[in-house]
LUMZAPA-710265 format. One record per residue (C-alpha): residue number from 1; residue in one letter; chain; x, y, z. Coordinates in Angstrom, 3 decimals, m for minus. Each point is the difference from the previous one (the first is absolute). Layout:
N
{num->NUM&residuo->A&cadena->A&u->X&v->Y&w->Z}
...
***
This chain:
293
{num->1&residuo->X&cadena->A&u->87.035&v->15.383&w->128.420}
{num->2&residuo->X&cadena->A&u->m1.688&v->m0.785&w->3.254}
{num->3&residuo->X&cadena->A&u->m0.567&v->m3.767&w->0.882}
{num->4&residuo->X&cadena->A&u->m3.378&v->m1.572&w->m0.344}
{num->5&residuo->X&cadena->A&u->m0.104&v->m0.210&w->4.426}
{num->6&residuo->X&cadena->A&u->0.363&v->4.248&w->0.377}
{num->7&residuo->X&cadena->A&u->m2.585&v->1.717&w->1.007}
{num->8&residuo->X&cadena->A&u->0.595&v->3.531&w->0.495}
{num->9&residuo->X&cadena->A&u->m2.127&v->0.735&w->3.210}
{num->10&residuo->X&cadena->A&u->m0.550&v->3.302&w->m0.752}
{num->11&residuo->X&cadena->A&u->m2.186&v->m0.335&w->m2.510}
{num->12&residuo->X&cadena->A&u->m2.403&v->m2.655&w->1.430}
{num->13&residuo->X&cadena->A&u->m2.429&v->2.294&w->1.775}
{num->14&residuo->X&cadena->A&u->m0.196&v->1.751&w->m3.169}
{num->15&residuo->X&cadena->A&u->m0.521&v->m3.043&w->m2.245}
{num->16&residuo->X&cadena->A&u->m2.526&v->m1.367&w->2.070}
{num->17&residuo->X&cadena->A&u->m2.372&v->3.471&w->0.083}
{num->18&residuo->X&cadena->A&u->0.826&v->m0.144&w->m4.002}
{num->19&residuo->X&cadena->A&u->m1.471&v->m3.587&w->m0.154}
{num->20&residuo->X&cadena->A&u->m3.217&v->1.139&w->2.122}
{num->21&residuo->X&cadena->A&u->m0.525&v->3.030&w->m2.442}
{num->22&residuo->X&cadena->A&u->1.106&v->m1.578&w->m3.338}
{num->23&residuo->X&cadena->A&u->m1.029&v->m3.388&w->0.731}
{num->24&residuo->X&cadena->A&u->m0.746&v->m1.940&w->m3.668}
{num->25&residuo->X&cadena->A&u->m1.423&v->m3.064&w->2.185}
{num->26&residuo->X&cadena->A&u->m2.838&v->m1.302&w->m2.273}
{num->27&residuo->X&cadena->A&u->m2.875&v->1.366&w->1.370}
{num->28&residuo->X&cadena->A&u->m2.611&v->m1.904&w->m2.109}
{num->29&residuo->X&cadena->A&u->1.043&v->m3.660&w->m0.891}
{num->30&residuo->X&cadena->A&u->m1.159&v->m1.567&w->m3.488}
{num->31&residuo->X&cadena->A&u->m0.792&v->m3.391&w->m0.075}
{num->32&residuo->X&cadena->A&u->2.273&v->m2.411&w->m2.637}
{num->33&residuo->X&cadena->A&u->m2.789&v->m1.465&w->m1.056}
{num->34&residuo->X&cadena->A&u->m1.186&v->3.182&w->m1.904}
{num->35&residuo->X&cadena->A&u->3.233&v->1.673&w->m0.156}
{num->36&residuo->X&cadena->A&u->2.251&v->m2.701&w->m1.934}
{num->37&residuo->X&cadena->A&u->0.485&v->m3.127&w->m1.713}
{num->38&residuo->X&cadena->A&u->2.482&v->m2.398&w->0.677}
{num->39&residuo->X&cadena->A&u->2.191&v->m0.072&w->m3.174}
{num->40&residuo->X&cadena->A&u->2.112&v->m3.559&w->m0.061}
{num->41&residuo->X&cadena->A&u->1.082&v->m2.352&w->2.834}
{num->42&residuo->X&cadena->A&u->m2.312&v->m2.864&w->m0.509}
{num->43&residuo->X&cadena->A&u->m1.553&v->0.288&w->3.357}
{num->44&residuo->X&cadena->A&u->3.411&v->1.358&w->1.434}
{num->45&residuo->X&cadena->A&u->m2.351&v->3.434&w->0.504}
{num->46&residuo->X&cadena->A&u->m3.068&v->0.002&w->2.328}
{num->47&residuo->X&cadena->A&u->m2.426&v->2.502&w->0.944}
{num->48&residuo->X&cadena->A&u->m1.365&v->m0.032&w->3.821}
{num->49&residuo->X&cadena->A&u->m1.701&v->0.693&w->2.964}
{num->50&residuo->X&cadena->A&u->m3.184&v->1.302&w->m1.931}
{num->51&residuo->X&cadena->A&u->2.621&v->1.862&w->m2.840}
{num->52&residuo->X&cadena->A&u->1.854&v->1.616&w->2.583}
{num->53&residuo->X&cadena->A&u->3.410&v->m1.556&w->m0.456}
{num->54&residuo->X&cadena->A&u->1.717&v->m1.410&w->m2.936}
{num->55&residuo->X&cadena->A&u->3.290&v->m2.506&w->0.445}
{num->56&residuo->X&cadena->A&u->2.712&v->m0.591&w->m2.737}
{num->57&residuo->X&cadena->A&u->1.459&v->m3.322&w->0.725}
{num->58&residuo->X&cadena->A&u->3.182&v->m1.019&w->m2.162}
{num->59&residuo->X&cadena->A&u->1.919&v->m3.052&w->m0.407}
{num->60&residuo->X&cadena->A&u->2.366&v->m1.684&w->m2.425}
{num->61&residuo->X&cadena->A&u->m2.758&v->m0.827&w->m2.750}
{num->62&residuo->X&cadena->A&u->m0.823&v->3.748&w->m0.051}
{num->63&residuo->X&cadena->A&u->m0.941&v->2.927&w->2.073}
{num->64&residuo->X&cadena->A&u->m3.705&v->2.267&w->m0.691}
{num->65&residuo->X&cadena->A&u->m1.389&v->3.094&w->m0.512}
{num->66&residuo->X&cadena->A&u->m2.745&v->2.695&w->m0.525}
{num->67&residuo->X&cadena->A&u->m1.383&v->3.310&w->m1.364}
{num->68&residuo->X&cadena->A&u->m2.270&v->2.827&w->0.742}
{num->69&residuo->X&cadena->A&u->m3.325&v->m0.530&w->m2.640}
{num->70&residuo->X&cadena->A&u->0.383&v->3.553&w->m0.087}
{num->71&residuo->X&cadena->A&u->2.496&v->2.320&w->m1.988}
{num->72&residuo->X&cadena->A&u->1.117&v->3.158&w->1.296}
{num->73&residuo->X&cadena->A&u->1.168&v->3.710&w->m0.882}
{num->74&residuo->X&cadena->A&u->1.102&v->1.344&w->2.920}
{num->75&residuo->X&cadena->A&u->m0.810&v->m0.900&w->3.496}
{num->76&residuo->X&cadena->A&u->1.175&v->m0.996&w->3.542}
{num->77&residuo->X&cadena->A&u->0.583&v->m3.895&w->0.375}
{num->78&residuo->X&cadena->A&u->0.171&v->m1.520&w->3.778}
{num->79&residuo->X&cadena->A&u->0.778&v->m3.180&w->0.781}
{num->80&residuo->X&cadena->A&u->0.570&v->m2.236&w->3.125}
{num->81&residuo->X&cadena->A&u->2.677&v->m2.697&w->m0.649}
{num->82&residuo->X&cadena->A&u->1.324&v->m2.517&w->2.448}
{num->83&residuo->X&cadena->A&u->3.403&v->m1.703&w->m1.718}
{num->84&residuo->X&cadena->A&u->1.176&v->m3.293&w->m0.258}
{num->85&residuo->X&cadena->A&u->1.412&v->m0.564&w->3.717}
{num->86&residuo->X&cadena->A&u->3.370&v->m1.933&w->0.502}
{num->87&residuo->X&cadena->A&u->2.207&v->m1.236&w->m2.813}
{num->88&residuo->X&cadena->A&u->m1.701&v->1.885&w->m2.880}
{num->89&residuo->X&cadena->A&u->3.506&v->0.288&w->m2.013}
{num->90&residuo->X&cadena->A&u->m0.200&v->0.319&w->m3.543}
{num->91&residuo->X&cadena->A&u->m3.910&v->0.714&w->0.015}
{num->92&residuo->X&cadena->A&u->m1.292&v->3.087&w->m1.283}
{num->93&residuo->X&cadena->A&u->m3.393&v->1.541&w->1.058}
{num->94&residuo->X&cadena->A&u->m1.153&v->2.485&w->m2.528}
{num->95&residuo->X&cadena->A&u->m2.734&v->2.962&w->0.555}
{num->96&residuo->X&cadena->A&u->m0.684&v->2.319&w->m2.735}
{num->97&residuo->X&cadena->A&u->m1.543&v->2.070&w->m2.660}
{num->98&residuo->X&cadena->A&u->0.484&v->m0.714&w->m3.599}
{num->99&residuo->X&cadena->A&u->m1.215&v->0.644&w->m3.487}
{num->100&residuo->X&cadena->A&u->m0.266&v->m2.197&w->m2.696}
{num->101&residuo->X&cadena->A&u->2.059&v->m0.387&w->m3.097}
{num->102&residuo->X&cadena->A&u->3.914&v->0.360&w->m1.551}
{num->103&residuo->X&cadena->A&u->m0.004&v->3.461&w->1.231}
{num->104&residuo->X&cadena->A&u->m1.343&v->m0.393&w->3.548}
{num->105&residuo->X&cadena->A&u->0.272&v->2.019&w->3.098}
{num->106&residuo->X&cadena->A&u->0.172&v->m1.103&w->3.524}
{num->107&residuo->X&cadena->A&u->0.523&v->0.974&w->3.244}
{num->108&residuo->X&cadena->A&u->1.090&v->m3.077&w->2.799}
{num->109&residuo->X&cadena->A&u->0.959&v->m1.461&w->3.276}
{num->110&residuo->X&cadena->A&u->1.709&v->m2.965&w->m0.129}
{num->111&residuo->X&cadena->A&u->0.969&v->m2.148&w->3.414}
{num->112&residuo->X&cadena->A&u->3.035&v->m1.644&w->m0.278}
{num->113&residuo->X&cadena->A&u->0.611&v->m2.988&w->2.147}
{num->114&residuo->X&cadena->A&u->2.320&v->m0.600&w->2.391}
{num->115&residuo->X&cadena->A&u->1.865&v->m2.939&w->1.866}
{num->116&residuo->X&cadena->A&u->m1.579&v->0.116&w->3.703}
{num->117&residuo->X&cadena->A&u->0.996&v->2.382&w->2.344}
{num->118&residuo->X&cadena->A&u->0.840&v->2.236&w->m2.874}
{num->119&residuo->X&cadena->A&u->m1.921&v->3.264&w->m0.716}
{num->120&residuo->X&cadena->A&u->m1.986&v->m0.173&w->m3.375}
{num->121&residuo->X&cadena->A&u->0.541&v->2.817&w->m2.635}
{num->122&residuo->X&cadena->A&u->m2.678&v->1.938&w->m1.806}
{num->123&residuo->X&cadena->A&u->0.876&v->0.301&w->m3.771}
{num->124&residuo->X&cadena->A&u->m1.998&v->3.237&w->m1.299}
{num->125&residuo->X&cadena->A&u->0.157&v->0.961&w->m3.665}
{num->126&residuo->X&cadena->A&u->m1.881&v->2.180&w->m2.400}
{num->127&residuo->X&cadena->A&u->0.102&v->m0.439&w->m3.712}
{num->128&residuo->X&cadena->A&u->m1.461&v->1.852&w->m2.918}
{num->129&residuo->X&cadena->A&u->m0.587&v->m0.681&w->m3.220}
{num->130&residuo->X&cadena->A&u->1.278&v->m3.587&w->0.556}
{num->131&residuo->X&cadena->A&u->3.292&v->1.133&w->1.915}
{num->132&residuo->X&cadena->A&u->1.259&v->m0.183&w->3.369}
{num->133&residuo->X&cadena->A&u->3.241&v->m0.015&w->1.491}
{num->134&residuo->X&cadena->A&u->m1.054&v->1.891&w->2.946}
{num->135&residuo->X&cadena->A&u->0.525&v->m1.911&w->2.603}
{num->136&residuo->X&cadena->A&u->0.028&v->0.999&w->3.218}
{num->137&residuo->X&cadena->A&u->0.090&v->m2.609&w->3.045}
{num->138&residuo->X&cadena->A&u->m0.433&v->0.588&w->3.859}
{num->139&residuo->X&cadena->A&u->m0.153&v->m2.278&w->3.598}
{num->140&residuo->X&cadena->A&u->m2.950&v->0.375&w->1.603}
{num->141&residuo->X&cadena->A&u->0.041&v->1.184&w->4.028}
{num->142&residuo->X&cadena->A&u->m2.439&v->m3.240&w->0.958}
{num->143&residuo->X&cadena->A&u->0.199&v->m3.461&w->m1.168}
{num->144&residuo->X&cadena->A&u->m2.802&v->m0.433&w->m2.771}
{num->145&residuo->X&cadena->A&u->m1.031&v->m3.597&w->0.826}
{num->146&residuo->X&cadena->A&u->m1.140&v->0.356&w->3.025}
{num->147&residuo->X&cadena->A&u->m3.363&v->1.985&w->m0.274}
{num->148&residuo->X&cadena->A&u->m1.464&v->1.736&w->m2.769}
{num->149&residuo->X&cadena->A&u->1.338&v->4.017&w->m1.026}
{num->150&residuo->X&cadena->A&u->m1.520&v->2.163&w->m2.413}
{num->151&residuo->X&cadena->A&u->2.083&v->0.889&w->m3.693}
{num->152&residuo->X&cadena->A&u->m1.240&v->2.903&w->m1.657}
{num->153&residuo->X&cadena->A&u->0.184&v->0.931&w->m3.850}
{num->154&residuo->X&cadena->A&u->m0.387&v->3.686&w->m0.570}
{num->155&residuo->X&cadena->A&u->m0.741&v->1.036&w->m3.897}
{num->156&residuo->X&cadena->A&u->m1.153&v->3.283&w->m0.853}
{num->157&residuo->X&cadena->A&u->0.963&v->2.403&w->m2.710}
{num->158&residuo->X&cadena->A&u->2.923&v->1.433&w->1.687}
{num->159&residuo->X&cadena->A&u->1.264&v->m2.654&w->2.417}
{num->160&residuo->X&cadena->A&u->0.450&v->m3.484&w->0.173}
{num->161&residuo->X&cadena->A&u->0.311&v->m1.189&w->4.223}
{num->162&residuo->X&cadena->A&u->1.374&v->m2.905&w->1.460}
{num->163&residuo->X&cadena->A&u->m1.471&v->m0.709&w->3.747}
{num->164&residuo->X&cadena->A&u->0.585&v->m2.630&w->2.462}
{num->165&residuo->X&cadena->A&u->m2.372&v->0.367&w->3.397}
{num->166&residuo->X&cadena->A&u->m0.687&v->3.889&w->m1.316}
{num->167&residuo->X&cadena->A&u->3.644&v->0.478&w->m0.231}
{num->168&residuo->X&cadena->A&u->1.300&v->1.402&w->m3.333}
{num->169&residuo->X&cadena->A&u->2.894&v->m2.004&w->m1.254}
{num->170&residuo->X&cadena->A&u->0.333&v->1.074&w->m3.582}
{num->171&residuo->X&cadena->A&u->m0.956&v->3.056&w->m2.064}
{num->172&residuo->X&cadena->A&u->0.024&v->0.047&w->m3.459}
{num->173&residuo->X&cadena->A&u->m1.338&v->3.567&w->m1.517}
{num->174&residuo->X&cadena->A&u->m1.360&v->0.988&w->m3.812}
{num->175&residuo->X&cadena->A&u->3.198&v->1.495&w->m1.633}
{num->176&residuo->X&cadena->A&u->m1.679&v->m0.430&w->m3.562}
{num->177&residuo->X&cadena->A&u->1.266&v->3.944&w->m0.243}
{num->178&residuo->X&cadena->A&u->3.767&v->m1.493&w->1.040}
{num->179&residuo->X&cadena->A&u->m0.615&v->m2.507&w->m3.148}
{num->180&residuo->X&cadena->A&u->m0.186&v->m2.839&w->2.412}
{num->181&residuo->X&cadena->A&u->m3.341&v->m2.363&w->m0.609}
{num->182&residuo->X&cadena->A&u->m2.576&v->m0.564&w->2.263}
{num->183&residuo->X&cadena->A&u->m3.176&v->m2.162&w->0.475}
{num->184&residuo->X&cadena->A&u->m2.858&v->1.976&w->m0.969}
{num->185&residuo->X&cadena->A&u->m1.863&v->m1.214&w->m3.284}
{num->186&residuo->X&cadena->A&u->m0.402&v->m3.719&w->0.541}
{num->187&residuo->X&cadena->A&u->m2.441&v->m1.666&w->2.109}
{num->188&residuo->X&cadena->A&u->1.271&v->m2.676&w->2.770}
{num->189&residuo->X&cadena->A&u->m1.098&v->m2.920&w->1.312}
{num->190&residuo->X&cadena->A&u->0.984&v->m1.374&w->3.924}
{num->191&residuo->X&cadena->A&u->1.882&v->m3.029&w->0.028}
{num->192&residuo->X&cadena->A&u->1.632&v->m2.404&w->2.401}
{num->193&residuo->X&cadena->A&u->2.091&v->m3.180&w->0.205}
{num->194&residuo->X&cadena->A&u->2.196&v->m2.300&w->1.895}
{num->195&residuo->X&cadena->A&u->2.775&v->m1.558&w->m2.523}
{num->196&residuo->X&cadena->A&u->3.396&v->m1.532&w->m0.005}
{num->197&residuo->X&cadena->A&u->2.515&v->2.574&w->m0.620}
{num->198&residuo->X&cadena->A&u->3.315&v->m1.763&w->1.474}
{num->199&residuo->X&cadena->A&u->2.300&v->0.762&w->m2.484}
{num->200&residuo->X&cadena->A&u->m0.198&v->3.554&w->0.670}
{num->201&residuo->X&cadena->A&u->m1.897&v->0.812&w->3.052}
{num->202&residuo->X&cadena->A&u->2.326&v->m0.459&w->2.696}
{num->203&residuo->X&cadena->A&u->3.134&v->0.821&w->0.242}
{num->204&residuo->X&cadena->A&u->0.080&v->0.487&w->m3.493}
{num->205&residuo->X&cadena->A&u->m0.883&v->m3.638&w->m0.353}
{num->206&residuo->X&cadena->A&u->2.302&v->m1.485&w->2.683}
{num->207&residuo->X&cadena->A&u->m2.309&v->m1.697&w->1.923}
{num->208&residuo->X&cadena->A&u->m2.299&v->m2.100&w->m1.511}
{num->209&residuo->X&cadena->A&u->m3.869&v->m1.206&w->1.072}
{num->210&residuo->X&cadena->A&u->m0.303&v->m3.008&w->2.199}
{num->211&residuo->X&cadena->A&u->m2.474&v->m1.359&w->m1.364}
{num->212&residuo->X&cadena->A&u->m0.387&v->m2.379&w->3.451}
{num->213&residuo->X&cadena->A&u->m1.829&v->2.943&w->1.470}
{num->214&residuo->X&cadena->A&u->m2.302&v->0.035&w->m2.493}
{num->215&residuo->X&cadena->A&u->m2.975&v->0.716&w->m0.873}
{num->216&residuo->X&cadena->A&u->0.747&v->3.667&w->1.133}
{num->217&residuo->X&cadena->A&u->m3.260&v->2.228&w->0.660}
{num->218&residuo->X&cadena->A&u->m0.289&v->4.074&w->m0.345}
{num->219&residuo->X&cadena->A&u->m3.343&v->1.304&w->1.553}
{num->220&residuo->X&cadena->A&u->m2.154&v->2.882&w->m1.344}
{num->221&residuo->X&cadena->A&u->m3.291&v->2.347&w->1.726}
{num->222&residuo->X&cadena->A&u->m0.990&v->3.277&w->m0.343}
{num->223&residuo->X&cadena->A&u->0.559&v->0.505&w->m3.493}
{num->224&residuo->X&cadena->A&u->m1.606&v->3.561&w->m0.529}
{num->225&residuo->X&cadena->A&u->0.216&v->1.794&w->m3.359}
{num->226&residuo->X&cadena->A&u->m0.752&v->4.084&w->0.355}
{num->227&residuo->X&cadena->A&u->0.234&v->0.760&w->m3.635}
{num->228&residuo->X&cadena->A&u->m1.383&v->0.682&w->m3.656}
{num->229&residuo->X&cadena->A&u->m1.347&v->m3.022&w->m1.047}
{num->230&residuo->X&cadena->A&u->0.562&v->m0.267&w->m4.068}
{num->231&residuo->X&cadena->A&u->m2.523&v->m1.793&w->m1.927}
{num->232&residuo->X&cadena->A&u->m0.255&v->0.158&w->m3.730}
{num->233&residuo->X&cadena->A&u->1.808&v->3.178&w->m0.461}
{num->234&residuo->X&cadena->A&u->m1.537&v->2.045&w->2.746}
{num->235&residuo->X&cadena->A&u->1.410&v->0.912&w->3.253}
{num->236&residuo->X&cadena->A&u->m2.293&v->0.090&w->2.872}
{num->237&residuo->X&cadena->A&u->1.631&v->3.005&w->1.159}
{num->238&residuo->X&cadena->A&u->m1.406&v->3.126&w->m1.573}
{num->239&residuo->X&cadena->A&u->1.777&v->3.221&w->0.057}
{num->240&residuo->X&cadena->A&u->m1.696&v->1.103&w->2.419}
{num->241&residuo->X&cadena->A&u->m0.290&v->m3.286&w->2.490}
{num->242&residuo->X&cadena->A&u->3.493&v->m0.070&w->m0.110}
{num->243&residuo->X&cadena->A&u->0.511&v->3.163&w->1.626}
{num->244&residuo->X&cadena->A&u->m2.058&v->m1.413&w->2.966}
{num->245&residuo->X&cadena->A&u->2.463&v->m3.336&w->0.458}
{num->246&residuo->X&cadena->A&u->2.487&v->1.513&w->2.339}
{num->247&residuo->X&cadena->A&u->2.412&v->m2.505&w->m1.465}
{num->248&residuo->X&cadena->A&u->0.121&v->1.203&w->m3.613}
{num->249&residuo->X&cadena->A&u->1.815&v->2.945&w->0.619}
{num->250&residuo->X&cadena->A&u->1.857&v->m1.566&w->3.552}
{num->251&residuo->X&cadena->A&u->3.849&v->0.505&w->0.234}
{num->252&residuo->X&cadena->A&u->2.123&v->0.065&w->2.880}
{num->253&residuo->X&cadena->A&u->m0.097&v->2.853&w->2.776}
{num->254&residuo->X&cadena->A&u->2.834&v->0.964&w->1.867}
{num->255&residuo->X&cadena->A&u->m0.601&v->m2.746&w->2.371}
{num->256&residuo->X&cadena->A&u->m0.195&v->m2.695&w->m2.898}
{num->257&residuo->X&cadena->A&u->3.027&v->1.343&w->m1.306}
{num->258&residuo->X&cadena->A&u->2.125&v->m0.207&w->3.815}
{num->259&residuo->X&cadena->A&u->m1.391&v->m3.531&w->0.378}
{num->260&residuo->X&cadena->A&u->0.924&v->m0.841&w->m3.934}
{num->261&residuo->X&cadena->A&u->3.293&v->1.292&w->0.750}
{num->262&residuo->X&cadena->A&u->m0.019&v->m1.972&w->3.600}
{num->263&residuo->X&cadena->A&u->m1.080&v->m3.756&w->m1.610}
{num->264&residuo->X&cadena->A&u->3.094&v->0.876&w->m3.145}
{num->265&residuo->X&cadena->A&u->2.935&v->0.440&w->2.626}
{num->266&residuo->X&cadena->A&u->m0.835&v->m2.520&w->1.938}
{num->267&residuo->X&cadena->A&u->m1.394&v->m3.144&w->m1.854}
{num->268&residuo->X&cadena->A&u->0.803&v->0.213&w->m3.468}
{num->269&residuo->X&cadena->A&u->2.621&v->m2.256&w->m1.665}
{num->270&residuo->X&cadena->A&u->m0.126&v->0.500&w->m3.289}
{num->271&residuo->X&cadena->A&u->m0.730&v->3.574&w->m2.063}
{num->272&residuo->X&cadena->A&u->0.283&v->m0.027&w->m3.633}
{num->273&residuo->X&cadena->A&u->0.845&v->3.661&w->m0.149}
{num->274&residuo->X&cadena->A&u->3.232&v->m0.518&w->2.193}
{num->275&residuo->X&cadena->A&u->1.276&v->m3.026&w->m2.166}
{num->276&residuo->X&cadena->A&u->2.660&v->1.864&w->m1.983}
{num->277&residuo->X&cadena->A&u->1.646&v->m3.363&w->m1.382}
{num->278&residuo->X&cadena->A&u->m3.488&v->m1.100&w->m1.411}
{num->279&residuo->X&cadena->A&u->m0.276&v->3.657&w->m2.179}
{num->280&residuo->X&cadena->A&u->3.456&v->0.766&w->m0.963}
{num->281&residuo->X&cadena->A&u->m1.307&v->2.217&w->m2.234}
{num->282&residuo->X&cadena->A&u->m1.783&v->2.192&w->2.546}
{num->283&residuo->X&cadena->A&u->m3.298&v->m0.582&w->2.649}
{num->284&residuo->X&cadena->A&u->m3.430&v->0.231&w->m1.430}
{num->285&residuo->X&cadena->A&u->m1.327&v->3.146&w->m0.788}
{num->286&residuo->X&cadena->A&u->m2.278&v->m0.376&w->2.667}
{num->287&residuo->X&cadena->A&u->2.774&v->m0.430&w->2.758}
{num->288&residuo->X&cadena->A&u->1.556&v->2.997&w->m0.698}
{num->289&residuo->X&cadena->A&u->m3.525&v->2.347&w->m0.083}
{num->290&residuo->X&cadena->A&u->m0.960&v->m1.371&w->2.545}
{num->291&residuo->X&cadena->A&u->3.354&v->0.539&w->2.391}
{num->292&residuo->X&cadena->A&u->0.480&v->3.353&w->m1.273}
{num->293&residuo->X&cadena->A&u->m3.812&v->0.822&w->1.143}
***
């Protein structure tokens, strides 16, 4: 596995025409104030600048959070996040899509902290039917804290997406033929918090928060939610608007797939499918349809 500092040259002319043709940069920002509610933090969330951005603020008493008023089946989520900058070890900043109850599914970004200097890792996971262990976690090519980048949530039909600055990271596909469950019957919600997570979230609960840095801050704008709004039982997608939402039936080109392939070998650090101690058994019956595809 490559280190987080390559950069294979040959492939940056390329990437960069990608990102001017694919680009998933919001092109119509929400405003919070209409958009969400702020969920729990006692004042540790705030909406500003006129419902253009939203802070999570966390400290020892507790951290905060918020959803989407709206639920969801199916659509393209974009959001611009700026991370907690310096020591942010043992925080966690979530962003994801969720449904309710013992049986949930959910599809997430989660930014783990780091000590500073060190690169933060993006936790993605998919569950269905109220299980995960999918996890698959990458470096980013930038440092997240500096200025705001754009993470994307694909969910259509066939194909769940993962994006970072238009970049596919992840790929999960509908193998329901394969036997293997996927998202497509329960209504989500969009969700986001900043929390306390160091007994687990890094290195493996190692390193724990300082809390003298505290109160640590994530920032949010351009929320934008491109998607079939469901509201008591009906989707505001009909059969035949659907077919007119280019992302509804979206999947990754030959390009997608090259730069996919490009962000795996180079920044990821952790792939479920590869962990052969963790499934002595034998992978997933997604990992092995999908490598033999």
């Amino acid at each position: 596995m490559d280190t987080v500092s390559s950069h294979p040259n040959a492939l940056e002319m390329f990437l960069i025409t990608f990102l001017i043709v694919e680009t998933f940069m919001v092109a119509s920002a929400g405003n919070f104030y209409q958009d969400v509610d702020i969920t729990w933090g006692d004042g540790r969330g705030k909406i500003l600048n006129s419902g253009q951005l939203l802070t999570l603020s966390l400290d020892k008493a507790s951290g905060s959070g918020f959803q989407s008023r709206n639920e969801y089946l199916y659509g393209k989520f974009d959001m611009q996040l700026k991370l907690v900058p310096g020591n942010s070890a043992g925080t966690v900043t979530a962003y994801y899509v969720k449904s309710q109850g013992s049986s949930w599914d959910e599809i997430d970004f989660e930014f783990l902290g780091n000590l500073s200097g060190d690169p933060y890792i993006v936790h993605t996971n998919v569950y269905t039917k109220g299980k995960g262990d999918r996890e698959q976690q990458f470096y980013l090519w930038f440092d997240p804290t500096t200025d705001f980048h754009t993470y994307s949530i694909l969910w259509n039909p066939e194909h769940i997406i993962f994006y970072v600055d238009g970049r596919p990271i992840r790929e999960f596909k509908n193998l329901k033929p394969a036997g293997v469950p996927y998202p497509k019957n329960q209504p989500m919600k969009l969700y986001s918090s900043l929390w306390n997570a160091d007994d687990w979230a890094t290195r493996g609960g190692l390193v724990k928060t300082d809390w003298s840095q505290a109160p640590f801050t994530a920032s949010f704008r351009n929320f934008n939610a491109n998607a079939c709004i469901w509201s008591n039982g009906v989707s505001s997608c009909s059969s035949n608007s659907s077919s007119n939402n280019a992302w509804f039936s979206q999947e990754l080109d030959s390009s997608g797939q090259k730069v996919l392939k490009w962000v795996q070998r180079n920044y990821m650090v952790y792939n479920y499918c590869k962990d052969a101690k963790r499934f002595p058994q034998g992978f997933p019956v997604e990992c092995t349809v999908t490598n033999r595809k």
